[in-house]
N, C-alpha and C positions, 0 to 999 in steps of 0.2 A: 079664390084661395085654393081649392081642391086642386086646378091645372097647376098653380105653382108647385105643389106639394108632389104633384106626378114628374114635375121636369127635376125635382130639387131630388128623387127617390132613383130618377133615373140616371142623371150625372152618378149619383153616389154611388149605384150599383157599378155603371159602366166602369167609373174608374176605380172601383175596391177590383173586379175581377179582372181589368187590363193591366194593373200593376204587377203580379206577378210574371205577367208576361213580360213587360217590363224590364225588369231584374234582373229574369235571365238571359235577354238579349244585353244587359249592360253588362253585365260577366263576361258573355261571350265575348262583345269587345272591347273589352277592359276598360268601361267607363267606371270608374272607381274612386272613392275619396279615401285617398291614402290616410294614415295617420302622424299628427303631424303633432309637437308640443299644445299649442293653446287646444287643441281638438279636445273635445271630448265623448268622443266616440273610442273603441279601443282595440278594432280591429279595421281594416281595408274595409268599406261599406258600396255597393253601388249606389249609384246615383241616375238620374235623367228621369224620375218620378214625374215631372211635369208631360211627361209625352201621355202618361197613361190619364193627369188630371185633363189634358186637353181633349184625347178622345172621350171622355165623359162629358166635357162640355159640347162637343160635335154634336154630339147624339142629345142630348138633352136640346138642343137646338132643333134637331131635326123633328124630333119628338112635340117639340113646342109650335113646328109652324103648322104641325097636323091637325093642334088644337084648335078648333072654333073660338072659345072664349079668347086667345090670347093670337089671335090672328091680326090685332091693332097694333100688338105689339112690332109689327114687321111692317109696316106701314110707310115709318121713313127708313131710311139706311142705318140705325145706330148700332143694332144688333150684327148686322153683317159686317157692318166696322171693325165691333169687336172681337165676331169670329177672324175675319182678316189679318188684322194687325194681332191678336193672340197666336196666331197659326206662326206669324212670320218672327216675333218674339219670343216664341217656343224653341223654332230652328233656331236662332242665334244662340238661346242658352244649352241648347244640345251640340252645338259645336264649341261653345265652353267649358261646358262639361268635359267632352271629350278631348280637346286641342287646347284648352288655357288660351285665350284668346287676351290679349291686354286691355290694358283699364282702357284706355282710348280708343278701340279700335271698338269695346263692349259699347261705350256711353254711344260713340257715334249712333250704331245699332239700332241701341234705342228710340235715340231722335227720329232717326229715319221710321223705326216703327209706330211712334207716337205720330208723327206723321203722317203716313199713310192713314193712321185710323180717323185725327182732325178733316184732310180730304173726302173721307167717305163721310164724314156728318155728325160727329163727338167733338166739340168744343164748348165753352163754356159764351154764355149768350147776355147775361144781366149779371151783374153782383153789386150788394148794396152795401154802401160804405157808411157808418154811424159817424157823419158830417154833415149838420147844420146845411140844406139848400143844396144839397146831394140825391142823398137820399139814391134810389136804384139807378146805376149805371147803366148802359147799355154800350158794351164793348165793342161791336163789328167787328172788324180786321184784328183786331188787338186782341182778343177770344186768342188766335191763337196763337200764340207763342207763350201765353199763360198756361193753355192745354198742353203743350208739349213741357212746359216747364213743369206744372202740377204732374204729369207722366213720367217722368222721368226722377223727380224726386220720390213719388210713391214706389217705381219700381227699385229702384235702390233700397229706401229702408227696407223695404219687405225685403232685401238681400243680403241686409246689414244684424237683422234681427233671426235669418235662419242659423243658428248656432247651436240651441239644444235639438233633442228627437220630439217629435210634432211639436215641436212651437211656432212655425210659421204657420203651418199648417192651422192648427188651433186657433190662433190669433187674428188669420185672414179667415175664416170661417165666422169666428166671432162677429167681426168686422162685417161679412157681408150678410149676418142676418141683421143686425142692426141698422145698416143703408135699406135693405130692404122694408122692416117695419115704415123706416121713415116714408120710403117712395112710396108704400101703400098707403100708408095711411093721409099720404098728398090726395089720393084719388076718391078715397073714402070722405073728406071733408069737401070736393068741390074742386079742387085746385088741381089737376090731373085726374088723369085716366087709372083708373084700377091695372087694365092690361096696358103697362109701361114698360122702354125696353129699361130703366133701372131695374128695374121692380123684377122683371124677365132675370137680367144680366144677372144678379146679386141672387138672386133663388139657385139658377147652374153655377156658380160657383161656389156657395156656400153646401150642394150638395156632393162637389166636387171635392171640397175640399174634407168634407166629412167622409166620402168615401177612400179617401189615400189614407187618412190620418188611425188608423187601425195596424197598418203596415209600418207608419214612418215616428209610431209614439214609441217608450220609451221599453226596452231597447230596437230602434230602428235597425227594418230589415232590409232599408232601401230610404234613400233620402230625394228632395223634391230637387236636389239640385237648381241652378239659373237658370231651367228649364220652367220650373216649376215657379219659384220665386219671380220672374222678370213676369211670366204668365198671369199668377196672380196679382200681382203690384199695380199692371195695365187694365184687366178686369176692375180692380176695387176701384182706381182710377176714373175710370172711362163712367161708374156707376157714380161715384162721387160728383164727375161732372156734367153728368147728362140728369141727376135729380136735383143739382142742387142751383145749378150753372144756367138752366135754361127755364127756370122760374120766374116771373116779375112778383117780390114779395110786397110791394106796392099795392096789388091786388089783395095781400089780405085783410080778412076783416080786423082783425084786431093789428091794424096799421100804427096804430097810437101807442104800442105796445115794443119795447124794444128787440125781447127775445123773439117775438117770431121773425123780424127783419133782419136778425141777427143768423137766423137759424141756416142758410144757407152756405156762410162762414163755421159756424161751429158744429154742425153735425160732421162734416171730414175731418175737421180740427179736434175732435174728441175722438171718433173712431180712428183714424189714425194717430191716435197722439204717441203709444207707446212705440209703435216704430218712427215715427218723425223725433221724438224726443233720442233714441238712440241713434240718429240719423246725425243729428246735430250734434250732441255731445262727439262724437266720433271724430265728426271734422273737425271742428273745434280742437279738441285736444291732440289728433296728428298734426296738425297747422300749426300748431303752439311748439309741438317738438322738430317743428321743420321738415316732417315726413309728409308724404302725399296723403289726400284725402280720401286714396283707396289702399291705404299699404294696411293688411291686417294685422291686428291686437287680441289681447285678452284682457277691455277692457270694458267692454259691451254690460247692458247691463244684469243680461242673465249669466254673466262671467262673475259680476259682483255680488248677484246673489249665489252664486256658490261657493264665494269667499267669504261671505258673513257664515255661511254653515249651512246653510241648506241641501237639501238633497235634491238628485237631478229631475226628480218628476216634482219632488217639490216646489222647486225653482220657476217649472215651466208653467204648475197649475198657478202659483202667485200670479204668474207676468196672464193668464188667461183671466185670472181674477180683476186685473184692473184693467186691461183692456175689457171684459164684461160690463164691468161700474161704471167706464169714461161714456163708454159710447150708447149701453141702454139708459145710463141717468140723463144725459142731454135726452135722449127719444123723448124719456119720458116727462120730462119738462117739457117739450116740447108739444106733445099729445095732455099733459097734465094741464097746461099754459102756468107751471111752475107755484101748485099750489102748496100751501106749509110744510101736508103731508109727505109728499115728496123732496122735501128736500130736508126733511128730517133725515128720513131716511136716510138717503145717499151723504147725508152727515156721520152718522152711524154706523155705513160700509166701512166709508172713509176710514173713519177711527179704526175699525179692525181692523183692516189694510194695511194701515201702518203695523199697529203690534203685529200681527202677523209676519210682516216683510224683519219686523228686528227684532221677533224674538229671540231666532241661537243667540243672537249675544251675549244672554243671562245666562245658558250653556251650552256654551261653545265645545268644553272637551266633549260633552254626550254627543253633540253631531256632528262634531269631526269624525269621532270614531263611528257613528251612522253613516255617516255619506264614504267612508274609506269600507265598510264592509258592504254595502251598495255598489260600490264599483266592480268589486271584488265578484258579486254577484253577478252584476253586468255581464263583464269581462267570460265568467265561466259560461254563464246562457247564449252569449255570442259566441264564442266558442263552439258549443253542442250546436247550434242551426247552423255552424258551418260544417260542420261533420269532423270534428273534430275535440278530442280531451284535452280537457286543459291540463299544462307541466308534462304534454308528451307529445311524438309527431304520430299522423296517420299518414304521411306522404301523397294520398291522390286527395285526399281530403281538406289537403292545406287552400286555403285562398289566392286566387290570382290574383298580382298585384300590376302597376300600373307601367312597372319594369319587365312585369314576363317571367319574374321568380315566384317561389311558391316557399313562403313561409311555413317554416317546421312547428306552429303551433309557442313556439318560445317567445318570442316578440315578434310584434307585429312590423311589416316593411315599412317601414319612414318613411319613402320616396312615393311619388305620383303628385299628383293634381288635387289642391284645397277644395274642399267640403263643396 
């Protein structure tokens, strides 16, 4: 536990101090998220944040092969998989960042990087299906096109849900401590290795992602951009599928028992539910209106919690709040093997979750008027870290915008490249 804890300290530092560096090379080249209606940001923001998560994951790699204890972990290829295909994922989203690259030329990308990563040794290997004289599959050839299908859907929601300031960030953090507990604690009962590359993988990224998320929480001074987002999506991914994918749950003791043969299906299906859930709803309702299933909305679901009345960090901590519940109440069913206490509990969360998510509605005008002087707020703190007063210009002080004009501080340029 101690080498996780040194690889998870070192991603985080790496990439809290490479992100400024960061920032201001994306200035320099005007990689920038303009502001656009559904945005909710309120001035020009850089973006390519994923460059500085990735060098945190480098090094927290390199850092981990030095280790003794976690040298098993490198054993087969799944780690260098996913340094690989991260790296090459990375590049794709930093040339969308930069150039707008179109939806289809983006999806191909992907495949091709999901790819590249199933070749080097990330596919999914058994899954067991709750049918009578089934029981654990063992997939061969057919592993992968599920791998690239499970990759490619993960990296999208986590593309779908970066909309507030650190909430991807937050949310894939959450996410990859919760895969992690799970893969360790496979090694700790018998059924894997302690030093696993999930177990590896999901520690550098969740140190990763706790290292950016100081920068890009609320008001973000730099966003993780599809640099960042395609990066983590492939990580949570590749972690989802190399702990959960390459198990025979046949093998456990309590075989006669449905939740732990189950647990391989719903440990990803809980930890990602909050992004898969707004993955879905999205398509679904642009299909409905005859739009493409990448044309963007404001109607995601942290858009709707800001419509019931919530405030913007309010919004984000909610949506951390049940991405929290979904994915450590399954852990802990799973490590509990689902006893009373436990699921009292996560009865109990439940409940305030909800009142929580619909209180403004008892009032509304108090947090309309809270979340309009919050903005407000926002708006002038953004302002002063650009080096400029708000309701006045400072002329060298204005922001570069994605056109090569330099706003007066009055409204912010419309124009450039979506978030």
């Amino acid at each position: 536990m101690r080498e996780y804890i040194v690889v998870c300290l070192t991603a985080a530092l790496v990439t809290y101090l490479t992100t400024p560096v960061v920032r201001v090379l994306a200035m320099r080249f005007r990689v920038m998220s303009a502001v656009r209606e559904r945005d909710v940001h309120v001035i020009p923001t850089p973006r390519g944040g994923g460059v500085a998560m990735y060098a945190g994951v480098a090094a927290a790699v390199l850092v981990a092969s030095r280790l003794p204890a976690l040298q098993r972990t490198f054993e087969d290829s799944q780690t260098y998989a996913v340094l690989v295909a991260g790296g090459l994922i990375c590049l794709l989203g930093v040339l969308d960042d930069r150039f707008e690259i179109d939806a289809l030329t983006k999806l191909t990308g992907q495949i091709a990087c999901a790819g590249v990563m199933v070749l080097l040794g990330v596919q999914f290997m058994f899954v067991f299906l709750p049918v009578a004289d089934i029981g654990t599959l063992s997939l061969g050839d057919a592993g992968v096109p599920l791998t690239i299908l499970t990759t490619v859907l993960v990296v999208n929601a986590l593309n779908f849900i970066d909309g507030l300031d650190g909430l991807a960030a937050g949310v894939s953090a959450i996410a990859a401590v919760a895969l992690f507990a799970y893969s360790y604690n496979l090694g700790l009962v018998g059924y894997d290795d302690t030093a696993s590359a999930p177990a590896l993988i999901t520690a550098v990224l969740a140190g990763a992602c706790l290292g950016f998320l100081p920068h890009n929480f609320s008001p973000a001074r730099i966003f993780m951009g599809d640099s960042g987002s395609m990066l983590v999506g492939l990580m949570l991914s590749a972690a989802a599928v190399s702990a959960t994918g390459r198990v025979d749950t046949q093998s456990f003791d309590s075989a006669a028992s449905v939740l732990p043969l189950a647990l391989p299906l719903l440990v990803p299906l809980a930890v990602l539910f909050i992004p898969f859930t707004d993955l879905v709803l999205a398509v679904v309702r642009r299909t409905r209106k005859g739009q493409s299933p990448f044309s963007p909305d404001k109607m995601h679901l942290h858009h709707r919690l800001l419509s019931i009345g919530h405030s913007h960090r309010r919004a984000v901590l909610i949506m951390y709040f049940w991405a929290a519940l979904l994915s450590f109440g399954v852990i802990a069913l799973s490590i509990s093997g689902g006893t009373a206490e436990v699921l009292v509990v996560i009865g109990a969360l439940l409940v305030v979750g909800v009142v929580v998510v619909l209180g403004p509605r008892a009032r509304r005008p108090d947090r309309t008027a809270a979340s309009v002087a919050e903005s407000e707020h926002r708006a002038a703190r953004s302002a002063r870290w650009w080096g400029r007063r708000p309701g006045r210009a400072r002329g060298r002080g204005a922001v570069p915008s994605r056109s090569g004009t330099r706003p007066t501080g009055r409204t912010p340029d419309p124009t450039g490249a979506p978030r």
